[in-house]
C-alpha angles and dihedrals in degrees: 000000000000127000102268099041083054085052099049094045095050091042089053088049094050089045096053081037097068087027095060106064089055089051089054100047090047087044094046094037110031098227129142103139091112087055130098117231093191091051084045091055099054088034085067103036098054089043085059086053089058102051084045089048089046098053087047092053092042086236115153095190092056101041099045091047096043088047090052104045089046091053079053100050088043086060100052094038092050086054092048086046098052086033092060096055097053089045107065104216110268105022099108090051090058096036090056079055103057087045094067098047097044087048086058101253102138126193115258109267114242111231 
């Protein structure tokens, strides 16, 4: 195995590393409403890219990781996708609001 080969092995396994535990939390609870759609979009499409750039190259390390991390993003993306049409625009924001008031926090009193 030659050196760059080593490098780009070990630098895919750190990337789907820090990638994975994100992947997890949005996969057990559901929530994605912290998460872009537009950065998810062009996550996943230039991770397509990069499969498609690594098949092209021959480069195992490339391919395999790229392919990987864009199995990954299209999870997540998939799940912010589906997430956003069960969730009209704007009703956490207002459900945020009536919790407060029901749980007795008031709004400080001009005057």
């Amino acid at each position: 195995m030659s050196l760059s080969t080593l490098i780009g092995t070990v630098a895919g396994c750190i990337g789907l590393y820090s990638f994975v535990p994100q992947v997890v939390k949005c996969c057990r609870t559901g929530d994605v409403a912290a998460i872009s759609l537009r950065m998810f979009v062009v996550r996943t499409f230039g991770l397509f890219l990069w499969t498609i750039y690594g098949y092209a190259l021959g480069s195992l390390p490339v391919l395999v990781f790229s392919a990987l991390g864009l199995m990954l993003s299209s999870v997540i993306l998939l799940l912010k996708v589906r997430g956003s049409r069960l969730q009209p625009a704007g009703e956490s924001c207002r459900q945020d609001g009536l919790e407060q008031k029901a749980s007795g926090t008031a709004d400080p009193v001009a005057g």
